[in-house]
Residue, then its C-alpha position, 0 to 999 in steps of 0.5 A: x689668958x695670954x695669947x701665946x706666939x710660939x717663935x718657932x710658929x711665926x710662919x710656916x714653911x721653914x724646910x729644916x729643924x736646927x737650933x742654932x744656938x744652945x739656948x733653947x727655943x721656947x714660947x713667949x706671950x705676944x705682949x712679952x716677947x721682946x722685955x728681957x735680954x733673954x727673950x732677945x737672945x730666943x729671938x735671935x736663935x729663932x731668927x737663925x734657926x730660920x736661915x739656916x733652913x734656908x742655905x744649903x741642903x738638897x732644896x736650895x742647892x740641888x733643885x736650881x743645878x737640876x734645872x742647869x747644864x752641869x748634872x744628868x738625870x740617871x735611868x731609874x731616877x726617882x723624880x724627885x726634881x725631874x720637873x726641873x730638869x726637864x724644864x716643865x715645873x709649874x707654880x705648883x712645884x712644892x719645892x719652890x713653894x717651899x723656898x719661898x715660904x722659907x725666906x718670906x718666912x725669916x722675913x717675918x722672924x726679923x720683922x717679929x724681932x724689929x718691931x719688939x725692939x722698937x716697942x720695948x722699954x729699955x728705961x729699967x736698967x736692972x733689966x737691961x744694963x750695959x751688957x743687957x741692951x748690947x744683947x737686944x742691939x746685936x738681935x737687932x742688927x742681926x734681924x736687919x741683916x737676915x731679913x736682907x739676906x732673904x729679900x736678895x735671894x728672893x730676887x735672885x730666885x723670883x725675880x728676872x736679872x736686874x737690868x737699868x731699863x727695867x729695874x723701875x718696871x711694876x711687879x718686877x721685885x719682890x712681895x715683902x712686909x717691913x713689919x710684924x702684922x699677920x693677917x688673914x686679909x688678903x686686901x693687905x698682903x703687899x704686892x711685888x715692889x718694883x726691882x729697883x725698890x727691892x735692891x735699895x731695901x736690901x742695902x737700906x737693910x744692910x745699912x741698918x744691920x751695920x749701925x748694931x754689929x761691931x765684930x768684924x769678921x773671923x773664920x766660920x763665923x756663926x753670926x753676921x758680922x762686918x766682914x758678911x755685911x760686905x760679902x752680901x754688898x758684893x754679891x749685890x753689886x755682881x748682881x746689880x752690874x755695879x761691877x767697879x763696886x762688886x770688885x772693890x768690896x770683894x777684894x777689901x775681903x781678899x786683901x783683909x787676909x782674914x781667910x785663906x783659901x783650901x790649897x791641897x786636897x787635904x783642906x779642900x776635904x776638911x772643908x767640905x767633909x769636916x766643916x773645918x775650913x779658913x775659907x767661910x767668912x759665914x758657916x751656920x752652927x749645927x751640931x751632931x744631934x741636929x736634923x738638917x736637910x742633906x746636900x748631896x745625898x741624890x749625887x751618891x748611891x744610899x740604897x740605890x743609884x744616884x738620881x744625878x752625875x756630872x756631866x763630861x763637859x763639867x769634868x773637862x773643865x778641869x786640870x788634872x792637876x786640880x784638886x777639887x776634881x780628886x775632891x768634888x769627884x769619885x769614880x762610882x761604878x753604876x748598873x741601871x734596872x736596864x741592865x745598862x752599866x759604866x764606871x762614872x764619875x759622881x759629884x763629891x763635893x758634899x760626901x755621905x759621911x761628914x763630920x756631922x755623920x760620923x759623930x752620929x751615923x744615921x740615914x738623917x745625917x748622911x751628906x749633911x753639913x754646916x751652911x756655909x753662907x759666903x766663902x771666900x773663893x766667891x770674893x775672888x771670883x766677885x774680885x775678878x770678874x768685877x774688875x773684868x767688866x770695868x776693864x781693868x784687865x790687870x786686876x781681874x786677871x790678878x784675882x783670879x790667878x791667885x785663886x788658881x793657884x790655891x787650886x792647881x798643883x804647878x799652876x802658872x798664872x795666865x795673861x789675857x788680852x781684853x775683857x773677853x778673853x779675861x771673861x771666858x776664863x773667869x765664867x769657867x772657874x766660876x762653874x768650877x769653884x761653885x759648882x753643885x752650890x745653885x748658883x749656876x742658875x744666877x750665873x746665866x741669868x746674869x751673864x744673858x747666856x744659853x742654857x746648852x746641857x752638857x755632853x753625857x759622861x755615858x749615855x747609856x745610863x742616862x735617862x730617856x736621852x735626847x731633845x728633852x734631857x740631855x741634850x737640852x738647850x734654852x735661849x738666853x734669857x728664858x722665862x724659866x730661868x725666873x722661877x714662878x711666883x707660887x700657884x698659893x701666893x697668886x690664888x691668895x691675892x690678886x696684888x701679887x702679880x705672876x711673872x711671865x711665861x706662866 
């Protein structure tokens, strides 16, 4: 009797059930699972089924904002991230765990997918014709181009900022396979690869993806494409301080004028409420009758008060005339079980009833939308603050007035006089635009900046105000800015190696 690989079961730890394609997903013998191009096309749903658990929803987006200086615990907030928000999570915080599983996870997906085309026969052409191995060769490229995509966010998550002089360091990158080998050995699971080695798989990787996908890029696309492959360069580059480059690909991006950014309050809503936006160079597929993670529903009162708003220093940001402040806030009267009360604002951005809701209203669907892996509005950012730091003043300047004034109703483009200035404007756009997305965690890891949690917008409903929560304050470059390897990665095998302050 064959032994059976459920696909879905490569590995465990994918946080959301969604098919990412109207194939089904179904079972295929270990020694079948790559000999036709249908079984390719399984292979490749699987593999996005697994990102898309794996961008967005409450776990991705929620748990590292928590953890930041933008939002405030409420008074009879449920816990639910209380740890991060306090700062005193542990290797055993299931979420992170979770997060981890997740990407390590599609890891495997890829690698299942990789190997099975190397190992497959393609000499029968009744089987794979024309058509049929351009099926198997896009599965590929898209298996070495989400295996890249979880290898960076791996590092961003559990790897310290990428710095010159430690990059080469041991144990400072991540845990990965690059083939399909389950064990239950511990002696063979891999340790952490330096950073260094980590970062040059990712363009390896991405190198390789680009050698298989041949569509350069439209709006919302549910696939990889030429044009995503440049996005996650760019992101890279940010990350690596590699800043000339960073800006250079992201502005290929821009300058494409393939995407446009939401320039009224209307299509800001269509973005994020109806998934309908010219702004996503990359938005996962989900349809209506799919279960997938919400991303703001902790932000909103469903059935109770929200677990977390903004805080005043995050709402000062912004321009009155600004669209994303009528769009990513509501003014939401509170009264806490204190018998405390205030009218505040609550974060918007990803509103209770979306398109996904609306077309099937249930407790499951409330705040739950289609992922949007790269957006443009972060090329732009990428754009200025690249060019920023190579001190091309000119450039960064121009990149960042042109997002402004697709943000700001009588937006007048600002000068600067040098990188700094240039800098401190570009770091609060950045929270601006990106804001309730995670990245403010990667944002200050990079920038080397002081975690300071934000002035209350009432503190009167705040939970347990003071030194621990509200008023918050970490150094730059604080240990918990890394989030911890899991306790389970550790007690499975003395290879991986924690990070510091554990």
């Amino acid at each position: 009797m064959k032994k059976i690989y459920l696909i879905l079961a490569l590995t465990a730890g994918i946080l959301a059930s969604c098919d990412m394609d109207k194939e089904p997903v179904g079972s295929l013998p270990d020694t079948e699972a790559a000999q036709t191009p249908g079984d390719f096309t399984s292979l490749r749903a699987s593999l996005y089924q697994g990102m898309r658990a794996s961008v967005g929803g409450n776990s991705f987006y929620l748990t590292p904002e928590a953890q930041c200086d933008g939002f405030h615990a409420l008074e009879g907030n449920s816990n639910t991230f209380g740890d991060m928000y306090r700062w005193d999570f542990t290797p055993n915080n299931t979420t992170m765990a979770a997060i981890y599983s997740n990407y390590q996870g599609i890891i495997t997906r890829a690698n299942f997918l990789i190997d099975g085309y190397n190992k497959c026969d393609f000499s029968d052409k009744d089987v794979f014709d024309t058509e049929g191995k351009a099926i198997a060769d896009r599965a590929k490229g898209d298996a070495f181009y989400v295996r890249a995509y979880a290898i960076f966010m791996l590092s961003q998550y559990f790897c310290k900022d990428y710095e010159d002089a430690t990059a080469n360091d041991p144990n400072t990158g991540v845990s990965y396979r690059l083939n399909y080998a389950p064990s239950s050995d511990p002696s063979t699971y891999p340790a952490r690869n330096t950073l260094a080695e980590t970062y040059k798989q990712v363009s390896d990787d991405l190198d390789s993806a680009a050698l298989y996908i041949h569509d350069q890029g439209e709006q919302c696309s549910n696939y990889a494409t030429i044009d995503a492959i440049t996005a996650l360069r760019a992101r890279m580059a940010l990350a690596k301080g590699e800043y000339k480059n960073a800006a250079d690909l992201a502005a290929s991006l821009v300058n494409s004028r393939r995407y446009y950014l939401a320039a009224s309050v209307n299509e800001l809503q269509e973005l994020w409420s109806d998934d309908y936006d010219t702004e996503s160079i990359m938005q996962l597929f989900t349809s209506a009758g799919e279960l997938c993670e919400a991303s703001g529903n902790y932000y909103q009162i469903v059935d109770r008060n929200p677990d977390f708003v903004p805080t005043k220093t995050l709402i000062d940001l912004y321009d009155e005339n600004d669209y994303r402040k009528q769009v990513y806030f509501n003014s939401v009267e509170i009264t806490t079980s204190t018998g405390a009360s205030g009218t505040v604002l609550c974060f918007n951005k990803f509103p209770l009833e979306t398109r996904l809701y609306k077309a099937n209203p249930s407790t499951d669907t409330r705040s739950v939308i289609a992922p949007k892996v790269f957006r443009i509005a972060e090329m732009y950012l990428i754009a200025a603050e690249g060019y920023a730091k190579s001190k091309n003043i000119t450039e960064g300047a121009k990149y960042l007035n042109e997002l402004k004034r697709n943000r700001i109703a009588g937006y007048q483009d600002q000068s600067f006089t040098g990188e700094s200035d240039l800098m401190d404007e570009i770091m609060n756009e950045r929270e601006r635009e990106m804001v309730g997305e995670g990245s403010r965690l990667f944002d200050i890891k990079r920038w080397h900046i002081v975690m300071q949690r934000g002035e209350p917008q009432d503190e009167s409903i705040c939970l347990l105000p003071g030194a621990t929560t509200t008023e918050l304050s970490r150094p730059a470059d604080a240990d918990r800015l890394t989030w911890p390897i899991p306790q389970h990665e550790i007690d499975l095998t003395d290879r991986i190696v924690q990070n510091p302050g554990y």
